[in-house]
C-alpha positions as CSV (number, residue, x, y, z in Angstrom):
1,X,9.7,-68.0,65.2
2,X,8.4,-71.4,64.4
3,X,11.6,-73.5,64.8
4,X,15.4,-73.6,65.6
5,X,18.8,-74.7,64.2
6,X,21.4,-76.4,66.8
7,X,25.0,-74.6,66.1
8,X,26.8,-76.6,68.0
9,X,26.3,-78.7,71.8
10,X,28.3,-77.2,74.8
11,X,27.9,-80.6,76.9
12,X,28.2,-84.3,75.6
13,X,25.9,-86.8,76.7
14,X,27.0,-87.8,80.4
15,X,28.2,-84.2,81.2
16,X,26.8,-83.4,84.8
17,X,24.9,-80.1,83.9
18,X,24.8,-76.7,86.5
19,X,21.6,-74.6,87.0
20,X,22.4,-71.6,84.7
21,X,25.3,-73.4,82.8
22,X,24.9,-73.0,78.8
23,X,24.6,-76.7,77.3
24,X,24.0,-75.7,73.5
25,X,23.9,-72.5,71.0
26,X,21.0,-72.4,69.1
27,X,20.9,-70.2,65.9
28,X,17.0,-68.3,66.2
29,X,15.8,-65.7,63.7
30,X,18.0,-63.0,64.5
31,X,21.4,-63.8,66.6
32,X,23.1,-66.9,67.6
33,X,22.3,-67.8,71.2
34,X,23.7,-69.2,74.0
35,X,21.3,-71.7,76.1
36,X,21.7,-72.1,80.0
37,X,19.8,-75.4,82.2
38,X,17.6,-74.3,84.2
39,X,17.9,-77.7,86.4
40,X,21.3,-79.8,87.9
41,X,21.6,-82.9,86.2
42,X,22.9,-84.8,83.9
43,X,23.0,-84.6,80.4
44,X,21.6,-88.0,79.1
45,X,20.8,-88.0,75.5
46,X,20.9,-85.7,72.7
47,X,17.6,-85.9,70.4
48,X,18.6,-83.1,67.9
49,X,22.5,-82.8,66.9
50,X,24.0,-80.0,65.8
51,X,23.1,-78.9,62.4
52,X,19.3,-80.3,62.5
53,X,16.5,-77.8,62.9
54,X,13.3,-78.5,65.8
55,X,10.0,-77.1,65.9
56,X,9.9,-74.5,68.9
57,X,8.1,-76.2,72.1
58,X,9.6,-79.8,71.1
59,X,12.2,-81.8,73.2
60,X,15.8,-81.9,72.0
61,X,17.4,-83.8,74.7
62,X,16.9,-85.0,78.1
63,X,18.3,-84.4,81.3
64,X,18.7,-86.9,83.9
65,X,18.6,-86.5,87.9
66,X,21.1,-88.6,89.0
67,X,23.8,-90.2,87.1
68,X,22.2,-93.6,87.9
69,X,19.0,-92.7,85.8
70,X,21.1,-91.6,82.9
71,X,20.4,-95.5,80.8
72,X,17.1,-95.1,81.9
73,X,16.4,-91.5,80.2
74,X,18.3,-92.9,77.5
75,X,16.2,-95.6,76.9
76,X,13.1,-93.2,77.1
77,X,14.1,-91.4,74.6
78,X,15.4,-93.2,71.9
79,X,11.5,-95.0,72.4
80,X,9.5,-92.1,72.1
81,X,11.3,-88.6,72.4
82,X,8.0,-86.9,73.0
83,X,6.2,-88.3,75.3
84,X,9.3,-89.1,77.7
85,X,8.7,-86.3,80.4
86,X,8.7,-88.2,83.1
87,X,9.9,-88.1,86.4
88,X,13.5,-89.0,85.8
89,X,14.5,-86.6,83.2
90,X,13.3,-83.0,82.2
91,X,13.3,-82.3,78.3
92,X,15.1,-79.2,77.2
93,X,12.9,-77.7,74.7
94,X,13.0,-74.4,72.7
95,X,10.8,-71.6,73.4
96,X,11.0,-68.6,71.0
97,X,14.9,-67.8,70.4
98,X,16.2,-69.8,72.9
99,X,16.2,-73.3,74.7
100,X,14.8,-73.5,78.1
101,X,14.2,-77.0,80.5
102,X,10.0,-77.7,81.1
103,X,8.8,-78.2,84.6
104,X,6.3,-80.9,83.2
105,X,5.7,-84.1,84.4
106,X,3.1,-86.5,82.7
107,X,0.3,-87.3,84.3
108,X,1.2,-85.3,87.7
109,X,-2.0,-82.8,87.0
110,X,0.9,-79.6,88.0
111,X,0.5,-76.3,86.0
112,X,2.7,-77.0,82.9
113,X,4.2,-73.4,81.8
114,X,7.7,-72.7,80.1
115,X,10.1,-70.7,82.6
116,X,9.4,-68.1,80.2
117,X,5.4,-67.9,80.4
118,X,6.0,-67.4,83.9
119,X,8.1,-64.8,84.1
120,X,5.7,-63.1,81.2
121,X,2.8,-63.7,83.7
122,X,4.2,-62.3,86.9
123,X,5.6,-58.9,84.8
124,X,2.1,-58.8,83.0
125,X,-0.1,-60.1,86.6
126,X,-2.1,-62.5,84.3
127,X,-3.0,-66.0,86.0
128,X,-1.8,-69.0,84.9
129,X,-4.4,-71.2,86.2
130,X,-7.1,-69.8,83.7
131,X,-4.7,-69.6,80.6
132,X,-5.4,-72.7,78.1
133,X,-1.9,-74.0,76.7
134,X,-0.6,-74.0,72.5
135,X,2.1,-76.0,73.0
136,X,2.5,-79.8,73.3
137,X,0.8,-81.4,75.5
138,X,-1.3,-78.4,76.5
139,X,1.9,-76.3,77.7
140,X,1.2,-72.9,78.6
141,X,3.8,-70.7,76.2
142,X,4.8,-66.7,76.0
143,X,3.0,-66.2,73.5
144,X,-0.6,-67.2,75.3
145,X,0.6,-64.9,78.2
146,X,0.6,-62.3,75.5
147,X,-2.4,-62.9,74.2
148,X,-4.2,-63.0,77.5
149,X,-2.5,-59.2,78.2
150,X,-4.0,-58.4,75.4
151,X,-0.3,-57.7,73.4
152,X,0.5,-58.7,69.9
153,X,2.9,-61.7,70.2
154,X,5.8,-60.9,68.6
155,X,7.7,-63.3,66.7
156,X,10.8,-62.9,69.1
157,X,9.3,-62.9,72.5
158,X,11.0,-61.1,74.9
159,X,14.0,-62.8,76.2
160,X,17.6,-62.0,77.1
161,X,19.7,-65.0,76.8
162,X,23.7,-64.4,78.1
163,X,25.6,-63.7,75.0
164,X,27.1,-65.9,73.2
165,X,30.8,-66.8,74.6
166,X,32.6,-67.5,71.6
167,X,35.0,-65.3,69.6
168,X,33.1,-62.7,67.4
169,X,34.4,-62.6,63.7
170,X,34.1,-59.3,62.0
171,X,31.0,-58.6,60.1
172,X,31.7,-57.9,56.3
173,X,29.4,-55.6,54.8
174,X,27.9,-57.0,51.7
175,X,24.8,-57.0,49.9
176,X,25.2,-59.7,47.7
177,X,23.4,-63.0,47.7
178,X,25.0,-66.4,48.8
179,X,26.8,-67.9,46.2
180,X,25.0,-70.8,44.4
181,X,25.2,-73.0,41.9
182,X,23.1,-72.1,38.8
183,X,20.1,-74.4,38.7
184,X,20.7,-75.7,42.4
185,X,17.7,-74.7,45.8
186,X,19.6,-73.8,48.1
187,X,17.5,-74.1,51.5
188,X,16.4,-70.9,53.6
189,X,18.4,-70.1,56.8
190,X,16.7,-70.0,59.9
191,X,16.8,-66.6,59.2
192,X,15.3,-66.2,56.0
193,X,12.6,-68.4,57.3
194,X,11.5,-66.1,60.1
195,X,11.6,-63.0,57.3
196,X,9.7,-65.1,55.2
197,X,6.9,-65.7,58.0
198,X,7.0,-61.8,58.9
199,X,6.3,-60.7,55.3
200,X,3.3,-63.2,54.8
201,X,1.6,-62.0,58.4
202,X,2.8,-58.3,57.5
203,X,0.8,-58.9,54.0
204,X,-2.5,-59.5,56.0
205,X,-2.5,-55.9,57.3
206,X,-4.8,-53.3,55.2
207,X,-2.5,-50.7,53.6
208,X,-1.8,-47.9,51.7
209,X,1.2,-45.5,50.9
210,X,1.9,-41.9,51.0
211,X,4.5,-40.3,48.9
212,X,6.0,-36.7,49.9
213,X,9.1,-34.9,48.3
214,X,11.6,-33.4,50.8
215,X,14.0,-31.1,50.5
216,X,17.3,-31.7,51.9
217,X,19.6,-28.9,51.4
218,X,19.3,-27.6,55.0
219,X,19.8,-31.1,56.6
220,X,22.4,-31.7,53.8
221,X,24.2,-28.8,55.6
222,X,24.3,-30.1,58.8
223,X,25.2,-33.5,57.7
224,X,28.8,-31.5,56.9
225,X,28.8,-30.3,60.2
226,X,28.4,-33.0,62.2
227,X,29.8,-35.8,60.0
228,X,33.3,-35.5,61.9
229,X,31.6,-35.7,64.7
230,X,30.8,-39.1,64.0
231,X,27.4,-38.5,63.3
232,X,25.8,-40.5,60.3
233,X,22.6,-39.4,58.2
234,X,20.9,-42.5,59.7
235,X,21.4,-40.9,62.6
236,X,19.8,-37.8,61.2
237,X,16.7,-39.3,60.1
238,X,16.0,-41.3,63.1
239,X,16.4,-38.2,64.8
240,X,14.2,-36.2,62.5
241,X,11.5,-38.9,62.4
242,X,11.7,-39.7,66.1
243,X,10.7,-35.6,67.0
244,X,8.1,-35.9,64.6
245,X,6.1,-38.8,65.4
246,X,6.3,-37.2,69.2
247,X,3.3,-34.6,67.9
248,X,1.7,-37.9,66.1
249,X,1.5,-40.4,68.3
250,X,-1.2,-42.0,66.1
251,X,1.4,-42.6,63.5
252,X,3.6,-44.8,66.1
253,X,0.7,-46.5,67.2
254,X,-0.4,-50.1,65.8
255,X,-3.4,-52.3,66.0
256,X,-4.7,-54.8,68.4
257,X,-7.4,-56.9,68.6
258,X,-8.8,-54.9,71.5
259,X,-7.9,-51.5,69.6
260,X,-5.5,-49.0,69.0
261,X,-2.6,-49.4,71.1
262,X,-0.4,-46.5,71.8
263,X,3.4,-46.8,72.7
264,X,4.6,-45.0,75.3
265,X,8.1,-44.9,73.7
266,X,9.4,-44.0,70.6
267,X,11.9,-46.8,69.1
268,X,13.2,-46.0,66.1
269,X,13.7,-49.5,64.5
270,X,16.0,-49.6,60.8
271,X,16.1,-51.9,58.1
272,X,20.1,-53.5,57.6
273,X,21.3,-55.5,55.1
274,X,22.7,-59.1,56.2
275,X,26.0,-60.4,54.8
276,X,24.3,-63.4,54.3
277,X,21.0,-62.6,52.9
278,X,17.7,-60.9,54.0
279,X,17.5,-57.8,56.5
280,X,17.6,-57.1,60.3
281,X,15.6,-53.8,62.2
282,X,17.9,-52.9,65.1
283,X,15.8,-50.4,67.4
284,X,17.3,-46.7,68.8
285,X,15.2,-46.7,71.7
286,X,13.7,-43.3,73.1
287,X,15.2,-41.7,69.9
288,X,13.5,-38.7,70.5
289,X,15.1,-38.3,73.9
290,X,18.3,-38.9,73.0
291,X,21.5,-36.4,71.8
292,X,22.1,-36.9,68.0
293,X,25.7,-37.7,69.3
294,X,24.8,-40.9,71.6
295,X,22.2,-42.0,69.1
296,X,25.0,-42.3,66.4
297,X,27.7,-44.2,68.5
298,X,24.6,-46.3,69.5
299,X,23.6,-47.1,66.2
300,X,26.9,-47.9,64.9
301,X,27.3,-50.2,67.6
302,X,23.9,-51.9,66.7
303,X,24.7,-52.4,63.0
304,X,28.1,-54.1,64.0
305,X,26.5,-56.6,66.2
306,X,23.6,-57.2,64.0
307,X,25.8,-58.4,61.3
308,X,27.4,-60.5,64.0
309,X,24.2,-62.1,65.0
310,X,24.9,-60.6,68.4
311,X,21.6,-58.4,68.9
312,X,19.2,-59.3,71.9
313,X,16.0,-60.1,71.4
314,X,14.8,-56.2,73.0
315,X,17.2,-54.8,70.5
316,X,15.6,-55.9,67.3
317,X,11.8,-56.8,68.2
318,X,10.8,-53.3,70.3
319,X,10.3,-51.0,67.5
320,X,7.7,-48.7,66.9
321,X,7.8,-47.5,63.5
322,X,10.8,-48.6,60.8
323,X,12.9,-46.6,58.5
324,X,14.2,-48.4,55.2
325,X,16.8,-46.4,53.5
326,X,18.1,-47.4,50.6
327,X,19.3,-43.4,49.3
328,X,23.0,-45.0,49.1
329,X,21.8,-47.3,46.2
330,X,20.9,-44.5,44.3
331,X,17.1,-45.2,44.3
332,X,15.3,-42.1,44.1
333,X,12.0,-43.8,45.6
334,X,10.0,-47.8,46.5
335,X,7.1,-48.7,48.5
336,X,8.4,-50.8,51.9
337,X,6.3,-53.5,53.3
338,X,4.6,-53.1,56.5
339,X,6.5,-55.0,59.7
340,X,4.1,-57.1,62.2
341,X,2.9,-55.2,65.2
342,X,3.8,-51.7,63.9
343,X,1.4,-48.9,62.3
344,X,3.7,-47.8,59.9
345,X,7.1,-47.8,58.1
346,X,8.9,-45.1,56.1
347,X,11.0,-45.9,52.5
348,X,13.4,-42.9,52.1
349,X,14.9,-42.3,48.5
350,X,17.9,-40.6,47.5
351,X,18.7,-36.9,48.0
352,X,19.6,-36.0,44.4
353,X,19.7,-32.2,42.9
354,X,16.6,-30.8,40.9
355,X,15.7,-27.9,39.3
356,X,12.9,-26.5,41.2
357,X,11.0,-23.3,40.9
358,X,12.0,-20.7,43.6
359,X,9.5,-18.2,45.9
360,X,11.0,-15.7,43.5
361,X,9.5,-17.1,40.4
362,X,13.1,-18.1,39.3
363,X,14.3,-21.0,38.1
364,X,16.9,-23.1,40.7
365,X,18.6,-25.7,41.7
366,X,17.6,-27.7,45.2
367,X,18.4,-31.1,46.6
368,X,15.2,-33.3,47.0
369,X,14.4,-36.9,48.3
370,X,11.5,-38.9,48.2
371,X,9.8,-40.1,50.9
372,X,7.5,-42.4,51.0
373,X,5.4,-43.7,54.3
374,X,3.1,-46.8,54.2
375,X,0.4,-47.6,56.6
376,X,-2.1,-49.9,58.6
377,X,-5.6,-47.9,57.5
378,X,-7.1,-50.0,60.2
379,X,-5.1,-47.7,62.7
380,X,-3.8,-44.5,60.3
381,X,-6.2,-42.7,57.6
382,X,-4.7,-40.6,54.6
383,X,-4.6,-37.2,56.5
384,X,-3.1,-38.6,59.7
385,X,0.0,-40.0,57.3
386,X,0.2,-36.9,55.1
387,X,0.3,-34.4,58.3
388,X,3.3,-36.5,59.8
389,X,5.0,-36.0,56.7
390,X,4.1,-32.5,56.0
391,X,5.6,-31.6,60.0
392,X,8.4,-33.6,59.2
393,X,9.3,-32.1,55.8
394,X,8.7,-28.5,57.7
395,X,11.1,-30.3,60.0
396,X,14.1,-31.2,57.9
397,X,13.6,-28.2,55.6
398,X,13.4,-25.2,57.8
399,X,14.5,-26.2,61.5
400,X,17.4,-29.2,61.0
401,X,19.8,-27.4,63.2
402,X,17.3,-28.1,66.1
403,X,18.1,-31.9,66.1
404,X,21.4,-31.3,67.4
405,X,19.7,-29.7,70.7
């Protein structure tokens, strides 16, 4: 994430300000957050209003000390907004998803690192002192703490903001586009801006695509059995895949610039369709270890806060490999686009009935889908992706009942 939109300001200009109080909801990639003050004060002046997009690491208001400095930060800032971190007010600026108060002061030669870089640093033991800043003004940000641990950042960094105190309306499922007036831009969300950015890095990766044919009357079967249960064929899959990539971990690996790395979980992440336009990857962490049972309720509860923009940030940016699934539309089989950080992504067709050849030399009629899987060849090679598909096809075709142990 490059930038933020302001939904709306919790405090007015002149509103004394608590240490952990949210003062605005800002509207990142994925979800609609709220933002707490990470100093008292008072709120002086508001840089960006609500409705106006900033560039993450930039100032957006300024809070005051005391309620005697407040003209005096005002006056800073309607001067130069960026250079007015100065001893009387802190700025509030955005960092990743969501908006956190800088401990700079100009000129006063301390360490200048977002709350966020800290924290990153003490979890990750990296020092500060040797890390050389990207954002302004030479401030130390997540994603150079990242970098230093070696990690791919990751376009949401990892944050958990307190959800977002305002009444939830319900999501309503729908696939079509926002309407627009024929011949009129309409301009990206700050959304579609972030999906944009992921498929241009995602295109930089080396790939290449496997294609296997599944069939599904055995899983197709269960499906019957469990469906009252409340268990979905997502579900299923994630299920099926997550078991699978447990005897090749190479396949839920991804590349680094130091080399291969290997997740120690398994995080099923899934591609959803927005009611607004573009798609969201909510994660089933630890699918593998978890009942087929939990992992439905759980990914029902996912989806239904993803299409409320209520997700945190570990929900949506933790997966290891993705599923796309789009069997409901009908399509029988597509090629999916590799997602930043990841190794590799499965597209999964329709399960539609074919006649097939039996063992017996007979003619028959079977249920089959297409899968197909692509991959970074600077981390999988051909026979690494065909053997994960050949395991799970052996998977879903001959032992199915064994994902509901």
């Amino acid at each position: 994430m490059t930038e933020g939109k302001i939904v709306s300001w919790v405090k007015s200009p002149g509103d004394k300000v608590a240490k952990g109080e949210t003062v605005l909801v800002v509207e990142s990639d994925k979800a609609d957050m709220d933002v707490e003050s990470f100093y008292e004060g008072y709120l002086a002046i508001i840089l960006v209003e609500a409705g106006q997009e900033a560039p993450v690491g930039s100032a957006i208001a300024l809070i005051a000390e005391t309620e005697a400095e407040i003209a005096i930060a005002q006056e800073q800032g309607k001067a130069t907004p960026a250079e007015t971190a100065v001893l009387v007010a802190a700025p509030v600026v955005a960092e990743a998803a969501p908006v956190t108060v800088a401990t700079t002061t100009n000129g006063s030669g301390r360490l200048i690192a977002s709350p966020l870089a800290k924290k990153l640093a003490k979890e990750l033991k990296i020092d500060l002192k040797g890390l050389q800043g990207s954002g302004p003004h030479g401030r130390i940000v997540a994603e150079d703490v990242e970098k230093a641990a070696g990690k791919t950042p990751t376009v949401a960094t990892l944050i958990t903001p307190a959800p977002v105190a305002v009444p939830v309306p319900q999501p309503v499922v729908s696939t079509a586009p926002i309407a627009a007036i024929a011949g009129e831009t309409v301009p990206l969300t700050t959304f579609q801006k972030a999906l944009v950015q992921n498929m241009v890095s995602a295109m930089q990766a080396p790939t290449f695509r496997v294609g296997y044919t599944i069939t599904t009357d055995e899983l197709d079967k269960l499906y019957k059995q469990v469906k009252s249960k409340g268990v979905t064929m997502t579900a299923l899959l994630a299920k099926a895949v997550a078991v699978t990539l447990k005897k090749h971990p190479l396949v839920n690996a991804n590349y680094t610039e130091k080399g291969i790395q290997y997740n120690a979980a398994i995080n099923i992440a899934l591609a959803v369709a927005m009611p607004d336009g573009g798609l969201i990857t909510p994660v089933l962490q630890n699918a593998d270890q978890v009942d087929l049972y939990s992992l439905s309720r759980r990914w029902k509860e996912l989806v239904e806060r993803a299409r409320a923009k209520q997700l945190q940030p570990d929900e949506y940016s933790t997966g290891t490999f993705t599923i796309s699934n789009l069997g409901m539309f009908g399509v029988d089989r597509f090629d999916a686009i590799l997602p930043p950080g990841q190794g590799a992504i499965l597209a999964v067709g329709a399960s539609n009935p074919q006649v097939v050849a039996t063992n017996e030399g007979l003619m028959g009629i079977k249920r089959q889908m297409c899968v197909n899987i692509t991959c970074d060849h600077r981390v999988i090679y051909g026979a690494h992706a065909a053997a994960f598909l050949q395991d799970l096809a052996t998977l879903i075709e001959s032992n199915a009942q064994s994902l509901t142990l």
